[in-house]
Rosetta silent file (secondary structure, phi, psi, omega in degrees, C-alpha in Angstrom):
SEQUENCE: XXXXXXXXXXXXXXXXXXXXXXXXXXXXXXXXXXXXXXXXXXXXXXXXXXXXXXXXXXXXXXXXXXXXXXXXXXXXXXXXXXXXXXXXXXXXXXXXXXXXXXXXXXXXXXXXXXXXXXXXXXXXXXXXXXXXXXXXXXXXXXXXXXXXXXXXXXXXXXXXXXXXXXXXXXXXXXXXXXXXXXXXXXXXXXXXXXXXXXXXXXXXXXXXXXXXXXXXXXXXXXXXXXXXXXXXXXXXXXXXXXXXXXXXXXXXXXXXXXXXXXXXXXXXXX
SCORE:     score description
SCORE:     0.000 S_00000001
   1 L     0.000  132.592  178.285  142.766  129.100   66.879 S_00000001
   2 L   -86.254  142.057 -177.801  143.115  131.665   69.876 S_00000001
   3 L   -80.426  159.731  166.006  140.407  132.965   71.303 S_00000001
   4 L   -51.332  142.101  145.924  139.698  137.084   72.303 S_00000001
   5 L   -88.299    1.077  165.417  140.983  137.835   75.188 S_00000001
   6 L  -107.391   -2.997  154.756  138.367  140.327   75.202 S_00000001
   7 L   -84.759   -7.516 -168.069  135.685  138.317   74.227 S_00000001
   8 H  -112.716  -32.433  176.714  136.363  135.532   77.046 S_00000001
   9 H   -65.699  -13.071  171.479  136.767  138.605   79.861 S_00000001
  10 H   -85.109  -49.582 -150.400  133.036  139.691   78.723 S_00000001
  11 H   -76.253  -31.218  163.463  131.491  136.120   78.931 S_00000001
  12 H   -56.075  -50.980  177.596  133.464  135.866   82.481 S_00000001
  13 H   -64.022  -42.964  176.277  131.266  139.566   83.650 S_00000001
  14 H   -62.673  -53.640  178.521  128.218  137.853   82.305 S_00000001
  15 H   -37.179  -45.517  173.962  128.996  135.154   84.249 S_00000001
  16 H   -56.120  -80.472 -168.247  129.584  136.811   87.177 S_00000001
  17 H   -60.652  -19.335  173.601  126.514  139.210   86.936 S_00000001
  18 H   -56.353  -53.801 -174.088  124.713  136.051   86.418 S_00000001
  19 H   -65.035  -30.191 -179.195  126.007  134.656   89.484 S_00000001
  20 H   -92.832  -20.983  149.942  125.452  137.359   91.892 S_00000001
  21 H   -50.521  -79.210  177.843  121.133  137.185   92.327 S_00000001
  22 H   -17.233  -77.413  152.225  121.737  133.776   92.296 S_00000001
  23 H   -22.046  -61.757 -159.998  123.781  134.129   95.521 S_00000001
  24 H   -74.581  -22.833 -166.839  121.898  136.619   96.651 S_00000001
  25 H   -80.328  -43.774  177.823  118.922  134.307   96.207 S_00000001
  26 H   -43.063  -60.786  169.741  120.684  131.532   97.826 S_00000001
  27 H   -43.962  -42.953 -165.669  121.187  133.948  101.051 S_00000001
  28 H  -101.749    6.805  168.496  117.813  134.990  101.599 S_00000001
  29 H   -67.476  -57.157  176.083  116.474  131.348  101.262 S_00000001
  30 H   -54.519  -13.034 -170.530  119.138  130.258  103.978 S_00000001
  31 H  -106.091  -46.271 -154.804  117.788  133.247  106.572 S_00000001
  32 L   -72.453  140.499  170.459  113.949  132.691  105.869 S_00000001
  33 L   -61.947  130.584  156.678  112.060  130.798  108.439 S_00000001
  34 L  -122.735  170.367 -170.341  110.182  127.951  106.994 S_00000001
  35 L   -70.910   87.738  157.561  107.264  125.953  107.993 S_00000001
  36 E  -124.597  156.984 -169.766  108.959  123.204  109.406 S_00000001
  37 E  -133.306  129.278  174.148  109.660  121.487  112.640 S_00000001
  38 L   -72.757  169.343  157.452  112.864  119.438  113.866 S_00000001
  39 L   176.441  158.484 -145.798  112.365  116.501  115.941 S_00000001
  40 E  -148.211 -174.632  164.903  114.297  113.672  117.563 S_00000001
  41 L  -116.571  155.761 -160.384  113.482  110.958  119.768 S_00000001
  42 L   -91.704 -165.934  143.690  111.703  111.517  123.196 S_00000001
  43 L   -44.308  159.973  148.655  111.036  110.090  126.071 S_00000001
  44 L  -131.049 -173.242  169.198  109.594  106.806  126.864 S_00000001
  45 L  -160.000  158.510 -171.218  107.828  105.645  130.030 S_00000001
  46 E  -112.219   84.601 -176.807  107.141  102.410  131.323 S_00000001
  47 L   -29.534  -37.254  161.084  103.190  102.501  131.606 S_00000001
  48 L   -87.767   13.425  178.401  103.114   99.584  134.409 S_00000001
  49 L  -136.217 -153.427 -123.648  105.598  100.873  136.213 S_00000001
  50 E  -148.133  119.189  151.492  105.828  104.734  138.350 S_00000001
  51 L  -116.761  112.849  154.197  106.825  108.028  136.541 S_00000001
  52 L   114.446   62.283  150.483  108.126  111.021  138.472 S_00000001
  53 L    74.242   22.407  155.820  107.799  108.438  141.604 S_00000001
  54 L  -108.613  147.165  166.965  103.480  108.098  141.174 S_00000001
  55 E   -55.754  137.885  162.268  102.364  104.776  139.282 S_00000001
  56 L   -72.832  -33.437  171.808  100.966  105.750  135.778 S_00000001
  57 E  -110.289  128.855  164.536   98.097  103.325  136.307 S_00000001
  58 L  -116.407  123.886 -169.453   96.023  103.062  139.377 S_00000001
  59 L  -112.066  121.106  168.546   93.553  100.731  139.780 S_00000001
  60 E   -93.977  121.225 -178.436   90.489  100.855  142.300 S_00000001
  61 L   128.009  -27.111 -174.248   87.800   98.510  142.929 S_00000001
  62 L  -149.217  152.827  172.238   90.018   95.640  142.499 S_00000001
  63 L   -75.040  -35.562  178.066   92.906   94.581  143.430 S_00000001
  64 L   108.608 -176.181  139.600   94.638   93.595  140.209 S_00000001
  65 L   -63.944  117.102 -149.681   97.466   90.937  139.702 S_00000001
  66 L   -63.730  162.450 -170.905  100.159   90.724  142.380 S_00000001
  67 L  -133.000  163.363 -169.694  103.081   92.555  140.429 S_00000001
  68 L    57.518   70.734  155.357  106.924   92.176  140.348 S_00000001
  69 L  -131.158 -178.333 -168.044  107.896   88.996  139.476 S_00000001
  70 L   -74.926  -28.331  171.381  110.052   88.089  136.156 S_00000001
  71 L   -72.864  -15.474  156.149  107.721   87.864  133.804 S_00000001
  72 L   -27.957   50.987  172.528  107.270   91.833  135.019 S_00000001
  73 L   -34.723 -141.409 -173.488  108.914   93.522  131.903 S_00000001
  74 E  -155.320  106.658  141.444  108.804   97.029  131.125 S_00000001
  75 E   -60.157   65.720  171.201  105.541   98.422  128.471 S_00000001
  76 E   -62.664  149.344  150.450  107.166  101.789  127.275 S_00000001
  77 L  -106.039  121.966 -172.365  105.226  104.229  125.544 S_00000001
  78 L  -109.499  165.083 -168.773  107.306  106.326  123.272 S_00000001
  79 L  -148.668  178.619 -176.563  107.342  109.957  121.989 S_00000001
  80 L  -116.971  160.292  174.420  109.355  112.430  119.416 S_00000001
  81 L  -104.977  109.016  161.661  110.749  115.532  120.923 S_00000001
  82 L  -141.433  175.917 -170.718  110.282  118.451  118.422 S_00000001
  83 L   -72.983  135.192  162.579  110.751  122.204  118.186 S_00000001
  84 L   -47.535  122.860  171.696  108.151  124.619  119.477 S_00000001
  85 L   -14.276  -67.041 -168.858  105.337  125.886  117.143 S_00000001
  86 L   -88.323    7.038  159.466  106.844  129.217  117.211 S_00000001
  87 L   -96.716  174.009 -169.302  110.650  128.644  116.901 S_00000001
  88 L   -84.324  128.422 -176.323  112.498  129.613  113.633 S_00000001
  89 L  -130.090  156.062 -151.430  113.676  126.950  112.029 S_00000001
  90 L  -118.993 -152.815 -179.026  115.972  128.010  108.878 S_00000001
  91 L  -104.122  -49.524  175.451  116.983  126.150  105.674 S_00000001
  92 H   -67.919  -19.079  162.781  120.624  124.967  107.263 S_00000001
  93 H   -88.742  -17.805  137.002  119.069  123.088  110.039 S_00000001
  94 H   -47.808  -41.404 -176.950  117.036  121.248  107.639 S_00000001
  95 H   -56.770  -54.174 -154.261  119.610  120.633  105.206 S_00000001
  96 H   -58.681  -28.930  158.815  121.828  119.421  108.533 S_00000001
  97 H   -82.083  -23.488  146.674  119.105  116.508  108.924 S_00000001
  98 L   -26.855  -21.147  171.749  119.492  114.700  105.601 S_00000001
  99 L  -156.501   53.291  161.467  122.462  113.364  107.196 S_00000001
 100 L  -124.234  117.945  168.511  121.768  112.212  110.757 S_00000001
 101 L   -53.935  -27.552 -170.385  119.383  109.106  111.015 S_00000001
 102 L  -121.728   35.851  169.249  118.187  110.411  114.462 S_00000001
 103 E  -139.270  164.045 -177.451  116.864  113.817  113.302 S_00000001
 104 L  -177.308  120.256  148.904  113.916  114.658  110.742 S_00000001
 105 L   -86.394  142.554 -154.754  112.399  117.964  109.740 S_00000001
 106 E  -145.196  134.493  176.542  108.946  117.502  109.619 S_00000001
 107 E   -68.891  126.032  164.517  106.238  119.902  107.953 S_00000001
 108 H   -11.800  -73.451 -151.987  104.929  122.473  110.836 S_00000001
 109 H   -76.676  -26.321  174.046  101.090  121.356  110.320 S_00000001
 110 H   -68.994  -41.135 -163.494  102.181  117.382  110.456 S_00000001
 111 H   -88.562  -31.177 -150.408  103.571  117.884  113.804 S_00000001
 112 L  -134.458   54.062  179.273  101.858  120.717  115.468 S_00000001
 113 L   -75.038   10.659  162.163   97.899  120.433  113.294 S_00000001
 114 L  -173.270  148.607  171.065   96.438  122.983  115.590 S_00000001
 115 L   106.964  119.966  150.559   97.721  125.685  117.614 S_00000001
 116 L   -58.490  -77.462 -171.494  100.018  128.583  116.468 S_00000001
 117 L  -117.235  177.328 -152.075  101.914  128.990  119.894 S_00000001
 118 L   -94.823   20.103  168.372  103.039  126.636  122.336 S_00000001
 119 L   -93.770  -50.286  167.309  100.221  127.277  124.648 S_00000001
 120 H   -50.586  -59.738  149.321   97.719  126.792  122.208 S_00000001
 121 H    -4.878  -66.411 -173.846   99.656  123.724  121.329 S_00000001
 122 H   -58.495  -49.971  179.671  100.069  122.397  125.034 S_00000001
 123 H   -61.562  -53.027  157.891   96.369  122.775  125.304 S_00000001
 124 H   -73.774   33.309 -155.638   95.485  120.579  122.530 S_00000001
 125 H  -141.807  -47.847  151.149   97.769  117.956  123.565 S_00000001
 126 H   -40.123  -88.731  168.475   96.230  118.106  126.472 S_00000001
 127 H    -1.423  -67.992  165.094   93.153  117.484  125.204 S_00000001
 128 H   -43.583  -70.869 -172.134   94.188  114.519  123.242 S_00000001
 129 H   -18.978  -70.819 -147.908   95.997  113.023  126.227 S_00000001
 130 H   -72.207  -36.694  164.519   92.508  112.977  127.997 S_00000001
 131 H   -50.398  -51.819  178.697   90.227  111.730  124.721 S_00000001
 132 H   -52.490  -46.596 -173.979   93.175  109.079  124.240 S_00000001
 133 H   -47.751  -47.539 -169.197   92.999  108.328  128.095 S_00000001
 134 H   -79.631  -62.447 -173.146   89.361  107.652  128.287 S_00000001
 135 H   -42.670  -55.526 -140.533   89.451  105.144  124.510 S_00000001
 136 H   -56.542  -85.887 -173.127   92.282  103.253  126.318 S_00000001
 137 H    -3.740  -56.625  150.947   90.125  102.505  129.559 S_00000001
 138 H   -38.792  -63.880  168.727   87.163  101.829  127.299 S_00000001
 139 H   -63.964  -33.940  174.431   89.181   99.374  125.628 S_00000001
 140 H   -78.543  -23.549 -176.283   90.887   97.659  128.067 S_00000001
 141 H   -53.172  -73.389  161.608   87.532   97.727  130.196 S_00000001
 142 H     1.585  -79.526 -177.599   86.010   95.990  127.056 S_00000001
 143 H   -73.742  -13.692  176.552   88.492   93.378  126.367 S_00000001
 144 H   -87.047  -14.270 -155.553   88.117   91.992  130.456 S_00000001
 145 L    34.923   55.597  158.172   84.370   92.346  129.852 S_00000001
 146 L  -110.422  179.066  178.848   84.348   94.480  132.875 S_00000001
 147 L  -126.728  138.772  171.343   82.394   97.858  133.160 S_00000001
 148 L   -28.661  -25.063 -164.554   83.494  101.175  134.549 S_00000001
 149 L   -81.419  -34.005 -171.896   81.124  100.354  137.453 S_00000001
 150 L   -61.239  -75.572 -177.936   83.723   96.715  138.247 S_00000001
 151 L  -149.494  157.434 -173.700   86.472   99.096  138.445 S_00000001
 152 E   -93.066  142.914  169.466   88.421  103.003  137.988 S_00000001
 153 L  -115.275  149.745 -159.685   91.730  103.411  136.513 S_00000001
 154 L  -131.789  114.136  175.601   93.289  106.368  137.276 S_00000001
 155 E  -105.141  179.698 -162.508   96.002  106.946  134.429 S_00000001
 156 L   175.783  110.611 -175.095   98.962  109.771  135.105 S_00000001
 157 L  -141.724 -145.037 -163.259  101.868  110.717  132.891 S_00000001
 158 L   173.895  122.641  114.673  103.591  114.230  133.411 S_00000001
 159 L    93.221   37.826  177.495  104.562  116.078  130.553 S_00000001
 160 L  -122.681  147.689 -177.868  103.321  114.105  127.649 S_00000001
 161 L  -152.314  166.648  160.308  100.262  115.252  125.377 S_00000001
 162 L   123.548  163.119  178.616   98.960  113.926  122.378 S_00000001
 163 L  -111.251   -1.297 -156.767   96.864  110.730  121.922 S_00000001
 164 L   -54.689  -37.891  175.176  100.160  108.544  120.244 S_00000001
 165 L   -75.652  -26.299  178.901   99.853  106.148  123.919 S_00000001
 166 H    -7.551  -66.831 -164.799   96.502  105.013  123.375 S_00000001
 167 H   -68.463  -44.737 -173.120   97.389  101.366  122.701 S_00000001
 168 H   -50.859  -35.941 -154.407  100.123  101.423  125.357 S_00000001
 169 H   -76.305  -44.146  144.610   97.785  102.541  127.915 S_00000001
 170 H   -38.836  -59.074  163.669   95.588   99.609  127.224 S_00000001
 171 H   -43.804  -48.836  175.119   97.960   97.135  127.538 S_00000001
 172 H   -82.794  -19.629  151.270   99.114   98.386  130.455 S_00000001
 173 H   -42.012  -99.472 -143.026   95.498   98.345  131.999 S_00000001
 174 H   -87.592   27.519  168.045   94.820   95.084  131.196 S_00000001
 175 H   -84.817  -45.042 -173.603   98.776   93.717  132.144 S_00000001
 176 L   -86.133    2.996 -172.395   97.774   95.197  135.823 S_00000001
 177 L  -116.796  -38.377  171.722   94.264   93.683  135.993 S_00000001
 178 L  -164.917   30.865  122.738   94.755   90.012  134.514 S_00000001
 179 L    78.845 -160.188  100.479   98.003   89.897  133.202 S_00000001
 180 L    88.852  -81.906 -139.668   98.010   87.161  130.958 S_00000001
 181 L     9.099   53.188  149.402   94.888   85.837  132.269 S_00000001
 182 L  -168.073   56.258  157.416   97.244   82.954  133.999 S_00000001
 183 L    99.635  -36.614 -158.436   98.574   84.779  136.904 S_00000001
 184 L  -111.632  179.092  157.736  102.086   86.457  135.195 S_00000001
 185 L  -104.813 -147.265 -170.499  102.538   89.083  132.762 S_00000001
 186 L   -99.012   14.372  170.384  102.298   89.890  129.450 S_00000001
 187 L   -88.544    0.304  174.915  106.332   90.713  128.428 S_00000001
 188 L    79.644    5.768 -159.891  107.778   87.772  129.464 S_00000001
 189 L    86.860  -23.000 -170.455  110.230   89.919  131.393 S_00000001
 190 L   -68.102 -167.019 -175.053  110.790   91.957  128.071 S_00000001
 191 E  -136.515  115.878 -152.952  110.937   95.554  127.656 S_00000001
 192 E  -138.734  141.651 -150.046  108.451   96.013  124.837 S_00000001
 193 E  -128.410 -157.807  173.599  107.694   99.327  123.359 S_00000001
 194 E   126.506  165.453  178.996  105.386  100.993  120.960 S_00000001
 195 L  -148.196  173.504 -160.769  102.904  103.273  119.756 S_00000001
 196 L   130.146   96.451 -174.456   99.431  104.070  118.434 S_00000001
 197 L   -11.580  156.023  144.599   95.920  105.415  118.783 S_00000001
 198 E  -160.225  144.539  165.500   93.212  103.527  120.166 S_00000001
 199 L   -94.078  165.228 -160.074   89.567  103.525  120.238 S_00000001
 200 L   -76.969  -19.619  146.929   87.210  102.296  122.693 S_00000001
 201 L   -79.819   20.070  158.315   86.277   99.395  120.580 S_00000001
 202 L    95.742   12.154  179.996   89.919   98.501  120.401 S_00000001
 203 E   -74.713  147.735  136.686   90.950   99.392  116.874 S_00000001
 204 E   -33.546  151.482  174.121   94.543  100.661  116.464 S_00000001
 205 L  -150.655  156.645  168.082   95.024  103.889  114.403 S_00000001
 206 L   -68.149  144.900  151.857   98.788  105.117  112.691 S_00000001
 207 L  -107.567  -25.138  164.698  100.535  108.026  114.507 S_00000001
 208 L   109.141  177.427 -167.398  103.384  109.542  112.781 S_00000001
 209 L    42.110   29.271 -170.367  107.134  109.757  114.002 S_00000001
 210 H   -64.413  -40.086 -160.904  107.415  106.355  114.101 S_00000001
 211 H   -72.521  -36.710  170.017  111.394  105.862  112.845 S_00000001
 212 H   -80.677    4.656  168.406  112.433  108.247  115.917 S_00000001
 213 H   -81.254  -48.623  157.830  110.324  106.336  117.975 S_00000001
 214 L  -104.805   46.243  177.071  111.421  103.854  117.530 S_00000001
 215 L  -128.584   -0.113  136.395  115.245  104.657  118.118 S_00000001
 216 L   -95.008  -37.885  138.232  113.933  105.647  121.657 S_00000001
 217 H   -14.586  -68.003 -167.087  112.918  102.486  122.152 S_00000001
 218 H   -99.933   37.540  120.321  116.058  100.676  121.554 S_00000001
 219 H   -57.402  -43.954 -176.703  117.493  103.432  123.557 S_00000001
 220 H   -85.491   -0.204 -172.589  115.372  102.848  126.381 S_00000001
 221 L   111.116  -29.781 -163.097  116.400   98.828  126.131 S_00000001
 222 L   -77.019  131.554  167.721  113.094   97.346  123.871 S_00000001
 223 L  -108.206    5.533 -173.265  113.383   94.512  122.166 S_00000001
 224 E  -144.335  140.989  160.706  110.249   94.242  120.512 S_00000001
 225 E  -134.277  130.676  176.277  107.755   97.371  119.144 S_00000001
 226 E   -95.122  124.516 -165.005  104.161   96.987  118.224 S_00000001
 227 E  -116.829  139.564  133.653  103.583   99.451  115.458 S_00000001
 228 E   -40.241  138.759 -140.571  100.346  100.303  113.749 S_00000001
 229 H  -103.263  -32.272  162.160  100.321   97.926  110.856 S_00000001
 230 H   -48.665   -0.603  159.020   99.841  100.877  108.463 S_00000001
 231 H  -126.761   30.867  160.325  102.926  101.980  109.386 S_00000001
 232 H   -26.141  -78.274 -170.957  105.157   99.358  108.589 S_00000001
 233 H   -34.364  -74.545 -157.418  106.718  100.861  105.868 S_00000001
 234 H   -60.975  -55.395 -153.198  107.830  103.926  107.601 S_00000001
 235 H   -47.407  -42.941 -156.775  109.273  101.697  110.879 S_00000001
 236 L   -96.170    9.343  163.649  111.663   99.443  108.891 S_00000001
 237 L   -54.765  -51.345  176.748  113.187  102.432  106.959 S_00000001
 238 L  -132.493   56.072 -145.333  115.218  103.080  109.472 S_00000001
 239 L   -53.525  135.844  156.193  114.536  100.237  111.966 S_00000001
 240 L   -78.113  157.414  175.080  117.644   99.701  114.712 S_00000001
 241 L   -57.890  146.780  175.881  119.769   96.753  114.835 S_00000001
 242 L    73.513    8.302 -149.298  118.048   94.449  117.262 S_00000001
 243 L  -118.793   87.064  176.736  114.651   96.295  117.588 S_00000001
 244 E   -61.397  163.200 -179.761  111.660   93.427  116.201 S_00000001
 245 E   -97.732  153.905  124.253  108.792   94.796  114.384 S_00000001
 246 E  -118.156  146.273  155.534  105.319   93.367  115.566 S_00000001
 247 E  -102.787  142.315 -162.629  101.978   95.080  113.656 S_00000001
 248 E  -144.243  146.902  174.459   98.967   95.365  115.320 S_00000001
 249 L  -121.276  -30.302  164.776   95.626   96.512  114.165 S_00000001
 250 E  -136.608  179.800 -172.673   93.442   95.914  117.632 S_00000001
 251 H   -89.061   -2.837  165.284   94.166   95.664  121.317 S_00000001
 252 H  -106.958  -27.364  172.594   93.191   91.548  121.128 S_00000001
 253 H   -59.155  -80.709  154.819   95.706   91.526  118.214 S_00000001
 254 H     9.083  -99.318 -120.773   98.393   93.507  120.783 S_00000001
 255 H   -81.583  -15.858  171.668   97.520   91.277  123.493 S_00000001
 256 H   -84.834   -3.816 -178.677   97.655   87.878  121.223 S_00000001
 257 H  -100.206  -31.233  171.846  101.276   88.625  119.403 S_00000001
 258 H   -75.775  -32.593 -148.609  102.811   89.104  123.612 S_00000001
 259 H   -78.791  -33.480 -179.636  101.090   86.429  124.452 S_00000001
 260 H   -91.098  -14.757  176.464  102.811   83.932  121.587 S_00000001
 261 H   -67.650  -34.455 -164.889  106.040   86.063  121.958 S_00000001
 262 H   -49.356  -66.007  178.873  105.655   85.032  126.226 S_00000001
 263 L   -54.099  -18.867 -155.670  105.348   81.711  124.756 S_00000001
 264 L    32.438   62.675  170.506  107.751   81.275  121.630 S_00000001
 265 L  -108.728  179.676  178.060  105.236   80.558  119.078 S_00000001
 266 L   -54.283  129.026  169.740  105.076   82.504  115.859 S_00000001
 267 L  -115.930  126.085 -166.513  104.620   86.028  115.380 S_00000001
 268 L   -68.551  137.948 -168.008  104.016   87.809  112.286 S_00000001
 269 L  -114.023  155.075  177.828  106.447   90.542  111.514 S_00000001
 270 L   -48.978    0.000    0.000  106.338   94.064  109.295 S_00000001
């Protein structure tokens, strides 16, 4: 049986008229800014070692552990890169990260949870930086069972904000103060990365960005990253070849998983 030909040319104009809001809808989705934020992987820095040609850690009052010798690794601290509070970020650069591994749109308010513009921003970041600085100190202070009064640490990082170093910052304290505690330090020579709050009684806390973080990492060379153990999950989604997991929940957990890698006894993995 043949069909109208003027019955199949109407259900084609409904079609059509169907079709054009739709479009049209499509269009003004793709132009509106939404709350979202790109991001990548950052920097790292090597916390025992000198960024923009000043040490990150200075230590007074004491001398410390003689430094530079092989077991003298590299501690990085890692970071995400992302887009400014205030730029526009559209619907095709989100779609366009679903299918790079080393991009992620990120909700505004996860990345940027105060602050509107990127001064307000910079200023709380700030902020952190200096709340984080002061746990780490505490904590590493702690775990030597010294007291601010034994000795000052003078930390220094350029153009980092955020409290995400915490744990590193520790580590790197008490790598430049006792090492160890039997003379060398604690990577073994590695170049051992990571991230994670810390408080001044030495707990760990989760930070977010972890999967670009750690794809700066085994950018930067790291063969090992100590993760917040609550964020396991996220690390090994899209973990690099050759990158180990270690999870850590305090700064004597940290310092007892280098100490058995230094050694090659077991370490517990994500």
């Amino acid at each position: 049986m043949l069909r109208s030909p003027l019955r199949l040319s109407v259900r084609h104009r409904t079609l059509v008229i169907c079709a054009v809001p739709f479009v049209a809808l499509l269009a003004v989705a793709a132009l509106a800014p939404l709350p979202m934020s790109l991001a990548q992987p950052g920097l790292t820095a090597n916390v025992i070692g000198d960024n923009k040609s000043k040490p990150v850690i200075t230590l007074s009052g004491t001398e410390g552990r003689p430094v530079g010798g092989k077991d003298d690794g590299k501690l990085l601290m890692t970071t995400i890169a992302a887009t400014p509070p205030d730029a526009t970020v559209k619907l095709p650069d989100v779609v366009s990260t679903w299918f790079r591994t080393d991009r992620a749109a990120m909700p505004s308010e996860a990345v940027y949870p105060q602050g509107e513009t990127t001064e307000e921003v910079e200023k709380h970041n700030e902020g952190e930086m200096r709340k984080s600085q002061q746990s780490a100190v505490k904590a590493a202070l702690r775990q030597l069972h010294l007291s601010p009064g034994d000795v000052h640490v003078t930390l220094r990082l350029a153009d980092v904000g955020g409290p995400s170093a915490g744990l590193l910052f520790s580590l790197g304290i008490v790598d430049k103060i006792d090492g160890d505690g039997r003379g060398a330090g604690l990577t073994g020579g590695r170049s051992i990365a990571g991230t994670g709050t810390i408080e001044a009684d030495g707990k760990v806390g989760p930070v977010g960005g972890v999967p670009l973080k750690t794809k700066a990492a085994k950018r930067d060379g790291a063969t090992v990253f100590l993760v917040p153990k609550a964020e396991c999950g996220d690390a090994k989604a899209q973990l690099p070849t050759g990158l180990r997991l270690v999870p850590v929940t305090t700064l004597d957990g940290a310092l007892d998983s280098l100490k058995s890698l230094k050694d090659g006894d077991r370490v517990s993995g994500c």
